[in-house]
DSSP file (Angstrom, degrees, kcal/mol; ACC not computed):
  #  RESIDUE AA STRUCTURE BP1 BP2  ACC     N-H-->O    O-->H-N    N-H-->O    O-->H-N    TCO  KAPPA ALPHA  PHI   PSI    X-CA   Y-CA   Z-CA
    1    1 A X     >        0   0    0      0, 0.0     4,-2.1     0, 0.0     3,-0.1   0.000 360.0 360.0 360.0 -21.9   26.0    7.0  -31.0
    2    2 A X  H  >  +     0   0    0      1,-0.2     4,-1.4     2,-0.2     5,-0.3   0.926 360.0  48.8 -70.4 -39.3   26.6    8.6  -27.5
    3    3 A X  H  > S+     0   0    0      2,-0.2     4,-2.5     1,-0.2    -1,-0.2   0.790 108.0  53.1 -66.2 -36.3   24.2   11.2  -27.9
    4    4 A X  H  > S+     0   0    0      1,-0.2     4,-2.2     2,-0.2    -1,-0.2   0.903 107.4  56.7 -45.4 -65.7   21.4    8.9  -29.0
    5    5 A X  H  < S+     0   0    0     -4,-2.1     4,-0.2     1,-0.2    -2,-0.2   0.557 106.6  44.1 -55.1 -13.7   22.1    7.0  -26.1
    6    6 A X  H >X S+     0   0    0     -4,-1.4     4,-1.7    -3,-0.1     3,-0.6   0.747 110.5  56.5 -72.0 -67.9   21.6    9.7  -23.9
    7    7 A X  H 3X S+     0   0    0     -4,-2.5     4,-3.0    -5,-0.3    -2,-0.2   0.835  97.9  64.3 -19.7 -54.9   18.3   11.0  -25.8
    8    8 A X  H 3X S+     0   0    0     -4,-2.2     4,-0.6     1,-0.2    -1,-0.2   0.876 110.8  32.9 -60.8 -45.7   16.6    7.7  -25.4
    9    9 A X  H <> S+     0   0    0     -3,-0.6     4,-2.4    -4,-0.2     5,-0.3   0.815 112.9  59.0 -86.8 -31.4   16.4    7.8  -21.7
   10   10 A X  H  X S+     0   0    0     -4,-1.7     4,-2.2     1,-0.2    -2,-0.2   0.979 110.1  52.7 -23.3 -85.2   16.0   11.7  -21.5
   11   11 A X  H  < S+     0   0    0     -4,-3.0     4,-0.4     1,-0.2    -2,-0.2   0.606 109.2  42.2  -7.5 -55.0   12.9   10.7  -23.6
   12   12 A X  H >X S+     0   0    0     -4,-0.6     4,-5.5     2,-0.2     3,-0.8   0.873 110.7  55.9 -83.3 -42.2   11.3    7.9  -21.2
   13   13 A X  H 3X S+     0   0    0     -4,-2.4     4,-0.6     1,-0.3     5,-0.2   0.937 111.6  48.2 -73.4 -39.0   12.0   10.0  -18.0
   14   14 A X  H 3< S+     0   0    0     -4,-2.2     4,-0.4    -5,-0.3    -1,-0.3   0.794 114.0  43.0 -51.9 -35.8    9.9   12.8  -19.9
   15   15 A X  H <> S+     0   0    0     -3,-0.8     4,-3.3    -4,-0.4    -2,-0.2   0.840 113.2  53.7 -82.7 -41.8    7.2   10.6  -20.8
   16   16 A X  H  X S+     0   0    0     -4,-5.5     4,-1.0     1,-0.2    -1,-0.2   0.574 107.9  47.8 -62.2 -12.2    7.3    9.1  -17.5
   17   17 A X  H  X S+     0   0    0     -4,-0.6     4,-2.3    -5,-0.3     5,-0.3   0.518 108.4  57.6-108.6 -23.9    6.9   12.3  -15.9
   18   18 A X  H  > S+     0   0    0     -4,-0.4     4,-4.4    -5,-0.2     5,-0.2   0.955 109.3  45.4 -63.2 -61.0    3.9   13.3  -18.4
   19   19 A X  H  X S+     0   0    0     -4,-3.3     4,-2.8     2,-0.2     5,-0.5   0.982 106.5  55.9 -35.1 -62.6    1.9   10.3  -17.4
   20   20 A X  H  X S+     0   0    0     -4,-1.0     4,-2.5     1,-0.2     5,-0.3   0.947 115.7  42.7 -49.2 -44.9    2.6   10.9  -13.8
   21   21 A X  H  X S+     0   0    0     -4,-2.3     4,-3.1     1,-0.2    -2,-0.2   0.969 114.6  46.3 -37.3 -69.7    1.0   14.4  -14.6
   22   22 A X  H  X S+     0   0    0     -4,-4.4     4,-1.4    -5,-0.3    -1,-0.2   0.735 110.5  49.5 -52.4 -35.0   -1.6   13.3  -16.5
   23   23 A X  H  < S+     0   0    0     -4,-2.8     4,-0.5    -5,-0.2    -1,-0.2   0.733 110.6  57.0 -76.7 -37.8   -2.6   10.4  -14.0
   24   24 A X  H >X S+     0   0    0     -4,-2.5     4,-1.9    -5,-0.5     3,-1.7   0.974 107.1  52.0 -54.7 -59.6   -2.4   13.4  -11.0
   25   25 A X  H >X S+     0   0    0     -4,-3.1     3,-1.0     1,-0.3     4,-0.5   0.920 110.6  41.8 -58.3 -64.3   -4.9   15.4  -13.0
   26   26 A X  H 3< S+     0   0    0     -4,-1.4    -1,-0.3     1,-0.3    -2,-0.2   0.255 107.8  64.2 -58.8   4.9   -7.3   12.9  -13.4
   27   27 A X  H X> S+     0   0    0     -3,-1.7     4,-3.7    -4,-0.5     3,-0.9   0.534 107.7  42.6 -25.7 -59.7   -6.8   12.0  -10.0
   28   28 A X  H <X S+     0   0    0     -4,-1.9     4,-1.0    -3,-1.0    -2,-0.2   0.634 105.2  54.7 -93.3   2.4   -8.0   15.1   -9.1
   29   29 A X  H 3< S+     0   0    0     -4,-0.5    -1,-0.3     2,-0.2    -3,-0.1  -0.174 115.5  48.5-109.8  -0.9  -10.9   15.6  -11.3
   30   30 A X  H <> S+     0   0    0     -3,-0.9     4,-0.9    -5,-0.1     5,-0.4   0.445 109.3  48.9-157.8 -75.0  -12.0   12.3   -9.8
   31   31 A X  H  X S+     0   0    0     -4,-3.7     4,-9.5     1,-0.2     5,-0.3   0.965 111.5  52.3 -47.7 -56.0  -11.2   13.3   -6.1
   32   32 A X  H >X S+     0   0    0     -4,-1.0     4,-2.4    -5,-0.3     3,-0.5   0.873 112.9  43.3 -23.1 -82.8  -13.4   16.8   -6.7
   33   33 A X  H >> S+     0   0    0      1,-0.3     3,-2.1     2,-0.3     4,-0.6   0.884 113.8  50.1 -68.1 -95.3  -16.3   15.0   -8.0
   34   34 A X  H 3X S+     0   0    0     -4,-0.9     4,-3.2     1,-0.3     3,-0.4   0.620 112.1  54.5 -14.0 -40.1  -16.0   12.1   -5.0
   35   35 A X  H <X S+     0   0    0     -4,-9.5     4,-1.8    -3,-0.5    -1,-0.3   0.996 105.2  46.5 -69.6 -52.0  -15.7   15.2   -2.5
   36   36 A X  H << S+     0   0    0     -4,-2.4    -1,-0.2    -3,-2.1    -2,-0.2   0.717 115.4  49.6 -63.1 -10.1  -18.8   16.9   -3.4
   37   37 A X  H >X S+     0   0    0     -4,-0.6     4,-1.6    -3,-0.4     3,-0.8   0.948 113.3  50.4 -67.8 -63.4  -20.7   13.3   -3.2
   38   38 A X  H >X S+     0   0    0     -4,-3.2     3,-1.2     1,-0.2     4,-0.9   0.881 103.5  54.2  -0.5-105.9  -19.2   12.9    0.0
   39   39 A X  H 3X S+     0   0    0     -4,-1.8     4,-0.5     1,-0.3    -1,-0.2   0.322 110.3  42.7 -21.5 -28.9  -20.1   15.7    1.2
   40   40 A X  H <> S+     0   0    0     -3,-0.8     4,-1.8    -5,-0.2    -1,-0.3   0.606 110.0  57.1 -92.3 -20.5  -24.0   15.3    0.5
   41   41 A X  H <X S+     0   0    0     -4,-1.6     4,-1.3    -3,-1.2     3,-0.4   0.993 112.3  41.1 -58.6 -72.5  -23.9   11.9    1.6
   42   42 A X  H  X>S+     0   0    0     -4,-0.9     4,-4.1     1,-0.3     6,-0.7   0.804 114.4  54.1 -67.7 -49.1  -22.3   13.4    5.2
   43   43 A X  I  X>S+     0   0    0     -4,-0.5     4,-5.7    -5,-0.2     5,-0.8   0.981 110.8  46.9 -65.0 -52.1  -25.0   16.4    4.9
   44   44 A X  I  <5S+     0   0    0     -4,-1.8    -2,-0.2    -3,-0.4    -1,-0.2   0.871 118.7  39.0   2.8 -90.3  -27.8   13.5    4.6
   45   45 A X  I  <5S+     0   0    0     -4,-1.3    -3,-0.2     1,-0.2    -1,-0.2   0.883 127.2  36.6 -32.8 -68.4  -26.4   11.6    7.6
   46   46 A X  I  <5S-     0   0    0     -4,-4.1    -3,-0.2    -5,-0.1    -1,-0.2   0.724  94.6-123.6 -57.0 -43.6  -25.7   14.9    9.6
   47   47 A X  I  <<S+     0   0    0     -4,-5.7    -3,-0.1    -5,-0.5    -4,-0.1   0.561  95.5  54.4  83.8  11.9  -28.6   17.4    8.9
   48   48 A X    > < -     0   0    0     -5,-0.8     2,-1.5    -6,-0.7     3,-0.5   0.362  55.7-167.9-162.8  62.6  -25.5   19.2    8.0
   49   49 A X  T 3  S+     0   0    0      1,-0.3    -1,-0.1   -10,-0.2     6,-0.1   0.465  95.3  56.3 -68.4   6.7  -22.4   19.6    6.2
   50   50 A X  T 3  S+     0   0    0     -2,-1.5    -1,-0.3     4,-0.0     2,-0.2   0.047  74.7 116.1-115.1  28.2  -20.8   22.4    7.9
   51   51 A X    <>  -     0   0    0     -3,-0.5     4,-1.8     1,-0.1    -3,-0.1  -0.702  65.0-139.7 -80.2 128.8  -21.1   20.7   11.3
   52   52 A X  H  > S+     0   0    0     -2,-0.2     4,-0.8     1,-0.1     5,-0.3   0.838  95.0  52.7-101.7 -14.1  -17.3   20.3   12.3
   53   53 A X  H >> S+     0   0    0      2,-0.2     4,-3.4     3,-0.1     3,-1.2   1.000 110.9  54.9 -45.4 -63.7  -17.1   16.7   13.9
   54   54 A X  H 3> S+     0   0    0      1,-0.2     4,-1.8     2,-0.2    -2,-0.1   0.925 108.5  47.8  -2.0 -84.7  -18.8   15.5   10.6
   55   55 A X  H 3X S+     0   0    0     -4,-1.8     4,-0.5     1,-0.3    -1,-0.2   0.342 109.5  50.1 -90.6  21.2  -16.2   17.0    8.7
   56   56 A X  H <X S+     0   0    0     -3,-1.2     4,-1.1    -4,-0.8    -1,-0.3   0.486 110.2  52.0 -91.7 -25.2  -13.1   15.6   10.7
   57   57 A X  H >X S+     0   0    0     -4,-3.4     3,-1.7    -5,-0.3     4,-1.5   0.988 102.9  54.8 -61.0 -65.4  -14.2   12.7   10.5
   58   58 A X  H 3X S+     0   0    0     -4,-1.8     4,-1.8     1,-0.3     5,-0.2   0.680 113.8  44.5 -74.3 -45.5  -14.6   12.9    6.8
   59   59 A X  H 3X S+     0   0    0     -4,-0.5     4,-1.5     2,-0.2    -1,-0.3   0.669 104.6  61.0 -88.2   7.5  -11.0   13.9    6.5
   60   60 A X  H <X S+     0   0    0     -3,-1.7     4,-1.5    -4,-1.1    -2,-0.2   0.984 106.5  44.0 -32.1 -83.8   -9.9   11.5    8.7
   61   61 A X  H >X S+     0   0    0     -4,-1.5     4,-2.8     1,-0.2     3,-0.7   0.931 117.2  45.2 -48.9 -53.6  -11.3    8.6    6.4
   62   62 A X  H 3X S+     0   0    0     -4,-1.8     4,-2.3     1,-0.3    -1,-0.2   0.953 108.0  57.0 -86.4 -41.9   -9.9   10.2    2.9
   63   63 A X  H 3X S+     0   0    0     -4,-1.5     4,-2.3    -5,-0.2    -1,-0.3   0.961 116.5  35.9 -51.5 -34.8   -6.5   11.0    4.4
   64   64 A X  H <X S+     0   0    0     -4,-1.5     4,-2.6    -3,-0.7    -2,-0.2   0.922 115.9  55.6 -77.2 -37.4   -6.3    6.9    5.4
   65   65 A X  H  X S+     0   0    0     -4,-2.8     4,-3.5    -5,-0.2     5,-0.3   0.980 108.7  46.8 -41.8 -61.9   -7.9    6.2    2.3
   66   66 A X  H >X S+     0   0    0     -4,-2.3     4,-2.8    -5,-0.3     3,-1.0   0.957 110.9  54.0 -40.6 -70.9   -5.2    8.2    0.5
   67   67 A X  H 3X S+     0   0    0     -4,-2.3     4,-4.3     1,-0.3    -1,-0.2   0.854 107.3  42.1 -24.2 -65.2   -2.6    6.7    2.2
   68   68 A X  H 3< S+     0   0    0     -4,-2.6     4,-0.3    -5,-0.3    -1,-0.3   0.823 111.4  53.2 -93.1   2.5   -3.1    3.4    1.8
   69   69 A X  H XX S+     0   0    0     -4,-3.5     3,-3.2    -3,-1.0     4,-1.9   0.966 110.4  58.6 -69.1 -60.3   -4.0    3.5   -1.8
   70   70 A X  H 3X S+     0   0    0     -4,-2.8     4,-0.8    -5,-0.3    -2,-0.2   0.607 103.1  41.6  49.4-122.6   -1.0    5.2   -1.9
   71   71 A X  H 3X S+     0   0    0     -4,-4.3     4,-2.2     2,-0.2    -1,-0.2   0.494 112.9  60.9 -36.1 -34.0    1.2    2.8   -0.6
   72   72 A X  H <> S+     0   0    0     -3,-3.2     4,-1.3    -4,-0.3     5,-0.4   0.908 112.5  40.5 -93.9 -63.8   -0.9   -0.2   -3.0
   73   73 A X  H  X S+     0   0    0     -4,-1.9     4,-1.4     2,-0.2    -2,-0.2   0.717 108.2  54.9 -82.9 -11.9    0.0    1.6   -5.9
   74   74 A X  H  X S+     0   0    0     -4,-0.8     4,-2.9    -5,-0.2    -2,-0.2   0.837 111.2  58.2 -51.8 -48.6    3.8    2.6   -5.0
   75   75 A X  H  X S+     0   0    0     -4,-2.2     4,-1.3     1,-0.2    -2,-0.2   0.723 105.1  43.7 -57.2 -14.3    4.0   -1.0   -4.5
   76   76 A X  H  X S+     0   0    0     -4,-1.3     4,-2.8     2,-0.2     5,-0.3   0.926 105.8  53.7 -96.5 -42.2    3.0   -1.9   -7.6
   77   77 A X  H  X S+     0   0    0     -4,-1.4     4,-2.3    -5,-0.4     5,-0.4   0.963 108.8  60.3 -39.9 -62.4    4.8    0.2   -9.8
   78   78 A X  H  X S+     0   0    0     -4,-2.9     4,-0.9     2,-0.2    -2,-0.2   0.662 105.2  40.7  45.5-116.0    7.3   -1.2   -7.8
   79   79 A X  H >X S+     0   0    0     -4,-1.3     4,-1.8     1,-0.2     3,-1.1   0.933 117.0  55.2 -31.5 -83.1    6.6   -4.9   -8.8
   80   80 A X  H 3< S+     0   0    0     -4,-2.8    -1,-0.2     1,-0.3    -2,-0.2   0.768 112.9  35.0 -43.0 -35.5    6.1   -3.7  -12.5
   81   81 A X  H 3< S+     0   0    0     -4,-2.3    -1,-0.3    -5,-0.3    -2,-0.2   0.885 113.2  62.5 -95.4 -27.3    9.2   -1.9  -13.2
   82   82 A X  H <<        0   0    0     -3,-1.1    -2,-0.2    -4,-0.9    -1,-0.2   0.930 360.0 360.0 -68.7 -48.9   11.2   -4.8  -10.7
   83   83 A X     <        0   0    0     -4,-1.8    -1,-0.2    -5,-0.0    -2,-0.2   0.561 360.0 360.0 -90.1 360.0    9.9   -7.5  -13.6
């Protein structure tokens, strides 16, 4: 019985770590797309994308963006595993 009991959680921490993978990836396959949108939106605006104010700004915003989604979803996980 010990070994089983050992397994089980072996098991979840694997699964859990897949997800997190899996959720990263599409994460980023998501971010990609959003950058190249971005990025023509900003050329629009600018008359340029390869203007460098532009594009400090523009990673300005998506690092605070990042952040505080972040944060929103550390908290919730959080919450979820806490109940």
């Amino acid at each position: 019985m010990g070994d089983e009991d050992k397994s089980a959680p072996l098991k979840q921490e694997i699964l859990d770590k897949i997800a997190a993978l899996v959720t990263a990836a599409f994460g980023l396959v998501a971010a990609l797309a959003w950058n190249d949108t971005i990025k023509a939106v900003f050329k629009e605006i600018f008359g340029t994308a390869d203007a460098i104010g532009p594009m400090l700004i523009y990673a300005i915003m998506v690092t605070i963006i990042a952040v505080i989604l972040t944060i929103i979803v550390a908290r919730a996980a959080s919450r979820a595993k806490s109940s």
